[in-house]
KOLLO-30166 format. One record per residue (C-alpha): x, y, z; residue number from 0. Coordinates in steps of 0.2 Angstrom, whole numbers, plus 2048, in hexadecimal, padded with zeros to 3 digits. Layout:
N
X / Y / Z / NUM
...
//
This chain:
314
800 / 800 / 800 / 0
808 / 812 / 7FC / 1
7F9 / 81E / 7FF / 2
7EC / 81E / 80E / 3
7E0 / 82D / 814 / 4
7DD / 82E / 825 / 5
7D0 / 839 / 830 / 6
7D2 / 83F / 840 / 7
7C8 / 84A / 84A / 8
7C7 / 85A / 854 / 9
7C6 / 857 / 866 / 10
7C3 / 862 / 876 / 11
7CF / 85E / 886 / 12
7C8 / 863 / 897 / 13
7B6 / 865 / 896 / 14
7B5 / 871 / 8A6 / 15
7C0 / 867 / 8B6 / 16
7C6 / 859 / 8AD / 17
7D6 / 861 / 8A8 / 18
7E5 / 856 / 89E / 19
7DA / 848 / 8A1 / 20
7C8 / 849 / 896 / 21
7C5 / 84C / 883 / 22
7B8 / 84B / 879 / 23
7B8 / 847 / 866 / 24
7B0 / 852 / 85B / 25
7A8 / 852 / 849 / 26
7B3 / 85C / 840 / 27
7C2 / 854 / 837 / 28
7D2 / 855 / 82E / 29
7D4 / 84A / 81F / 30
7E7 / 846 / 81B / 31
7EE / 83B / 80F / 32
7FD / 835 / 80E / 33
809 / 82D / 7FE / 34
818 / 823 / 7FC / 35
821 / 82C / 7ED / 36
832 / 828 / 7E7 / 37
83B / 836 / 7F1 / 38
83A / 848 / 7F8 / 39
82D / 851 / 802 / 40
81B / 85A / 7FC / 41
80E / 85F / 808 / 42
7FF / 867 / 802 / 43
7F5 / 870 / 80F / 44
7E2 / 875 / 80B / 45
7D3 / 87D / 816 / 46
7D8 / 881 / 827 / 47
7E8 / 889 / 82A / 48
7EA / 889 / 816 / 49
7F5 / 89A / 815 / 50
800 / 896 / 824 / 51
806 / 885 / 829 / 52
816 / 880 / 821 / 53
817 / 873 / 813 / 54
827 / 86D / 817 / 55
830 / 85F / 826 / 56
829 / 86B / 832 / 57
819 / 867 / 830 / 58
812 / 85E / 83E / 59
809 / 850 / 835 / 60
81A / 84E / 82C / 61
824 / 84F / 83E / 62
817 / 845 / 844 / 63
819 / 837 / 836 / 64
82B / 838 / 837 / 65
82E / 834 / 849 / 66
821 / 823 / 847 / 67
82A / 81E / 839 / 68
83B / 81E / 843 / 69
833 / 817 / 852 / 70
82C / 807 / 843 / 71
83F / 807 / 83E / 72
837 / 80C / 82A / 73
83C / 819 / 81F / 74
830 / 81C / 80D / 75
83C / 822 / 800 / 76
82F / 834 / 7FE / 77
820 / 839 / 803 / 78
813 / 845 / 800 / 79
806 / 84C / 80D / 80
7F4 / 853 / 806 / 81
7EC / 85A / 815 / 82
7D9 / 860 / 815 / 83
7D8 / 86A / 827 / 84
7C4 / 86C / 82D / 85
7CD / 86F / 83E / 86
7CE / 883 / 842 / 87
7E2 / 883 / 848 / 88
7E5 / 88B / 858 / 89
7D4 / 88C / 85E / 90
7D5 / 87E / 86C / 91
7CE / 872 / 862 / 92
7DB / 865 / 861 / 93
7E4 / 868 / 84F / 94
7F4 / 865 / 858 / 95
7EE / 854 / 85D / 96
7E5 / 852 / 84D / 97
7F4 / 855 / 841 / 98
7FF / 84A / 84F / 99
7F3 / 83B / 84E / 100
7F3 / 83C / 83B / 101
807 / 83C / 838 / 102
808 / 82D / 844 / 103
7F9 / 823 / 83D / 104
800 / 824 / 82D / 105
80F / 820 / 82D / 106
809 / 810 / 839 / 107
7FB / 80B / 82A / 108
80B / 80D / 81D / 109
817 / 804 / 825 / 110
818 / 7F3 / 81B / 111
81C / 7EA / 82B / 112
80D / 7EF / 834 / 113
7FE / 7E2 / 833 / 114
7F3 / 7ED / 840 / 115
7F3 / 7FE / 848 / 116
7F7 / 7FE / 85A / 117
7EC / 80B / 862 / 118
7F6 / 809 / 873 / 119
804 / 80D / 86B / 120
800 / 818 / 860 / 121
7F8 / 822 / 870 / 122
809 / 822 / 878 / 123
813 / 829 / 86A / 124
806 / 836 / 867 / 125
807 / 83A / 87A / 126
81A / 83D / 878 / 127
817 / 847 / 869 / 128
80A / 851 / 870 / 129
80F / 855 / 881 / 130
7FE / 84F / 889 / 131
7F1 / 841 / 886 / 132
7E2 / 849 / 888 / 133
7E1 / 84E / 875 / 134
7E7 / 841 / 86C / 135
7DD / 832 / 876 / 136
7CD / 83A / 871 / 137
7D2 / 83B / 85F / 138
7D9 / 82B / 85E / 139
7C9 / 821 / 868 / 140
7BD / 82D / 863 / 141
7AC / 831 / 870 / 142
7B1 / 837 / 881 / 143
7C3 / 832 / 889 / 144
7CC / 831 / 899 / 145
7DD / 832 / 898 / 146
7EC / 830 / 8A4 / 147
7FE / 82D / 8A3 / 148
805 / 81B / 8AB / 149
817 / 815 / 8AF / 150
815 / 80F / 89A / 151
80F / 81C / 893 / 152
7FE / 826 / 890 / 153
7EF / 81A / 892 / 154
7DE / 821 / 88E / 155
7CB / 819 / 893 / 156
7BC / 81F / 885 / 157
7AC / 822 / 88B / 158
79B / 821 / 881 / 159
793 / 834 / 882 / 160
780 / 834 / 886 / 161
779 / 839 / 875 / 162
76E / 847 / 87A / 163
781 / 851 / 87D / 164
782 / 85B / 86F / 165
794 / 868 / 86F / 166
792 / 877 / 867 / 167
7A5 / 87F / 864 / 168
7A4 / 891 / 862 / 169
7B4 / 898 / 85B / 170
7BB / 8AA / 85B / 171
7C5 / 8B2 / 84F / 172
7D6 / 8B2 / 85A / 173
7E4 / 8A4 / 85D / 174
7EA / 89F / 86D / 175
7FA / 892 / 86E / 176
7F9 / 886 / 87C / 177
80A / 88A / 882 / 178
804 / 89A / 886 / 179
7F5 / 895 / 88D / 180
7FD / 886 / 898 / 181
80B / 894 / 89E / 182
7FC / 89D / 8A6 / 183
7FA / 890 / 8B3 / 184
802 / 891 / 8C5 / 185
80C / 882 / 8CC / 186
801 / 882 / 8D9 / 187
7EF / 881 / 8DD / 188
7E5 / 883 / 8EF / 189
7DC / 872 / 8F4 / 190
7CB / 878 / 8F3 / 191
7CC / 87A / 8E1 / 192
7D6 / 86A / 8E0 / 193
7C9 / 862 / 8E7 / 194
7B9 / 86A / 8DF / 195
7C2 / 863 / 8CE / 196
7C4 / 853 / 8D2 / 197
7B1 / 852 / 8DA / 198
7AC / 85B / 8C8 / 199
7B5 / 84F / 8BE / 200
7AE / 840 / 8C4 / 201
79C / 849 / 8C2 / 202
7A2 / 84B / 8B0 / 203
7A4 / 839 / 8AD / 204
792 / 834 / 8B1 / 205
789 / 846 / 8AA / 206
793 / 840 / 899 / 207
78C / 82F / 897 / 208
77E / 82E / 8A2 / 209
775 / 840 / 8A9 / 210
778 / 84F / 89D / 211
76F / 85A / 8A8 / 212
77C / 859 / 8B5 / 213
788 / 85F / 8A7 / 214
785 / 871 / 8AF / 215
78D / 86A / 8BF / 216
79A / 860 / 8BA / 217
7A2 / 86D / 8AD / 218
7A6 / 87A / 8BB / 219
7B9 / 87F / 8BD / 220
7C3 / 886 / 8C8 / 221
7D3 / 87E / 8C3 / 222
7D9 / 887 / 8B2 / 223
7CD / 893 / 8A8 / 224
7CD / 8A0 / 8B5 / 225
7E0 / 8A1 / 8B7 / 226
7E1 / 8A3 / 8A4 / 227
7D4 / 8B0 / 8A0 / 228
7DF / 8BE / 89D / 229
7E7 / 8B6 / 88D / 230
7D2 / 8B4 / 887 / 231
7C7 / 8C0 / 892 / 232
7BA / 8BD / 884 / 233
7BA / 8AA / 884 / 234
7B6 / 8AB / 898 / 235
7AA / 8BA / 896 / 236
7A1 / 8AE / 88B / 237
7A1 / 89D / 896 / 238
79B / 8A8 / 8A3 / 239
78C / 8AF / 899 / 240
788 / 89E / 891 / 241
788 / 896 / 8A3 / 242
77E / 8A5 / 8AA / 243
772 / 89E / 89E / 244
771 / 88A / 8A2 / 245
77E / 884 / 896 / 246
78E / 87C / 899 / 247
79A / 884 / 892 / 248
7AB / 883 / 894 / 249
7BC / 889 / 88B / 250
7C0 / 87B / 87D / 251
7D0 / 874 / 881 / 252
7DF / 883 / 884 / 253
7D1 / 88E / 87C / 254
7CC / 89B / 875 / 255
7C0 / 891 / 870 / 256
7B0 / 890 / 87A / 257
7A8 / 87C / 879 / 258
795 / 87A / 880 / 259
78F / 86B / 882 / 260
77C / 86E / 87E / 261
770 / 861 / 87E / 262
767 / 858 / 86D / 263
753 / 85A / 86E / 264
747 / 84C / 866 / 265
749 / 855 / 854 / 266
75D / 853 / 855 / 267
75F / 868 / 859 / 268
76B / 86C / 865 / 269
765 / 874 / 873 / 270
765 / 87D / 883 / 271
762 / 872 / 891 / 272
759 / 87D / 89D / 273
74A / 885 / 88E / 274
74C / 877 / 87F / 275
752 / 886 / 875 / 276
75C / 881 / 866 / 277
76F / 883 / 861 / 278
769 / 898 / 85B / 279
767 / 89A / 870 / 280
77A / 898 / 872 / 281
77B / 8A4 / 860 / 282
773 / 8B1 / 869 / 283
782 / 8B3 / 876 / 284
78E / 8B2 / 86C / 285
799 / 8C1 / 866 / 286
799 / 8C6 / 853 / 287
7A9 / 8BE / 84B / 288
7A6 / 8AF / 854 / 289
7A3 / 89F / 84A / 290
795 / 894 / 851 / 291
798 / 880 / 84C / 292
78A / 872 / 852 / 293
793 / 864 / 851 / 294
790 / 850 / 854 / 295
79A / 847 / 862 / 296
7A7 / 83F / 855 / 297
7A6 / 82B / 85E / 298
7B1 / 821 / 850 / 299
7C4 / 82C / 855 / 300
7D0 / 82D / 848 / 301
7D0 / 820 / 839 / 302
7D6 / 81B / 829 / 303
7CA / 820 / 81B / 304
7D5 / 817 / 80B / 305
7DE / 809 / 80F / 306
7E0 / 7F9 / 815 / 307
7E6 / 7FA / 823 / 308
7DA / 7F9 / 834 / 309
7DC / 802 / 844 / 310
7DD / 7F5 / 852 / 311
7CE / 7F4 / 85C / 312
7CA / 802 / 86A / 313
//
């Protein structure tokens, strides 16, 4: 096999409390396809992060898909990289993790010595690549994920979201790195707020997959958001109103990207879950120059689209 495509989602780490440990996997994608040529390097970009991402070895699908094939001791003689982004860059919405995931799934579906795609393994790499698992496990396993980090390695636990949860990502027009973000963060924290997150977190577990009206409750936060509001006053400003109003809403990830998880009516609308308004209830607090994206709870994690090679099973 010398060409796969593979897809891989957007994802959303913390979901309130649950910092560097939950994710959620979202329907929104990046499609990149990857060919054995007979030398050199060509990366085509497209869609998001078009007009700024580089097209050469810096490229972090192409980092990414480097460092697997060294860790599978395999070397293809070229390789071009055709990258279709749907995944706004920046925008704590997990396109680091996306474009990581990609690079390494790849170059594990190319390898010729590969029968099957160890997810466990794969998870690993991408944690070490990454930084941090949150991410990366839910676009890999896809629904709702746990993630920790073991004596071996990152390890990860995917949990089946309620179906009623229906996240609404609402995206403003500025960037905001996660370094920067994550350098906002005292070393310490008081044991209060230590322990109101890990009380919230556990809430979180069962308001995901079994009470969605607890969701209110269990997305609360003192550990994080607070302490970074001055890199993304308008991001807090607008979890604040959106709360104020019966949503839980939260920043997506290292923001500034705001993610509420709505709940889905009987006709499939996503909807507030105090007046059974639909998704034009959260529209209507939102600032102008704000993109406003429904989307699905993306349950299948990242994949191979073309080609013949099967990720392991999750």
């Amino acid at each position: 096999m010398t060409s796969v495509r593979v897809r891989v989602p957007a994802t959303s780490a913390n979901l309130g409390p649950a910092f560097d440990c939950a994710g959620l996997a979202l329907g929104l994608h990046d499609d990149v396809e990857f060919t054995v040529t007979g030398g050199g390097l060509e990366v085509v970009v497209r869609g998001e992060g078009a007009d700024g991402l580089p097209t050469d070895e810096s490229h972090l699908v192409v980092r990414a898909f480097r460092t697997a094939c060294a860790r599978l001791g395999w070397t293809p003689p070229g390789l071009r990289v055709v990258a279709e982004n749907g995944i706004p860059q920046g925008r704590g919405m997990g396109s680091s993790a996306a474009a990581v995931v990609a690079g390494v799934l790849g170059a594990w579906t190319l390898c010729p010595d590969v029968a099957t795609v160890d997810v466990e393994a794969v998870l690993r790499l991408t944690t070490e690549l990454e930084g941090h698992p949150d991410n990366v496990a839910a676009c890999l396993l896809g629904g709702a994920t746990l993630s920790w980090m073991s004596a071996d390695g990152a390890r990860a636990v995917r949990l089946e979201v309620e179906p009623s949860v229906a996240p609404i990502v609402l995206v403003p027009g500025d960037t905001l790195s996660t370094h920067a973000a994550r350098g906002l963060l005292p070393e310490a924290v008081p044991h209060g707020d230590a322990a109101h997150a890990a009380g919230r977190g556990a809430l979180l577990v069962h308001a995901l997959t079994q009470d969605p009206g607890l969701l209110l409750d269990a997305t609360e936060d003192r550990l994080h958001q607070r302490q970074r509001a001055g890199a993304m006053p308008a991001s807090l400003a607008l979890v604040d109103r959106l709360r104020a109003a019966g949503y839980a809403a939260v920043v997506s990830g290292a923001g500034p990207s705001v993610l509420v998880l709505a709940r889905r009516n009987g006709d499939g609308a996503a909807s507030d879950p105090a007046a059974g308004s639909d998704v034009r209830g959260v529209t209507a607090l939102v600032p102008a120059g704000w993109r406003v994206l429904p989307l699905a709870v993306d349950v299948l994690g990242a994949r191979v689209v073309d080609g013949d090679l099967q990720v392991s099973s999750r």
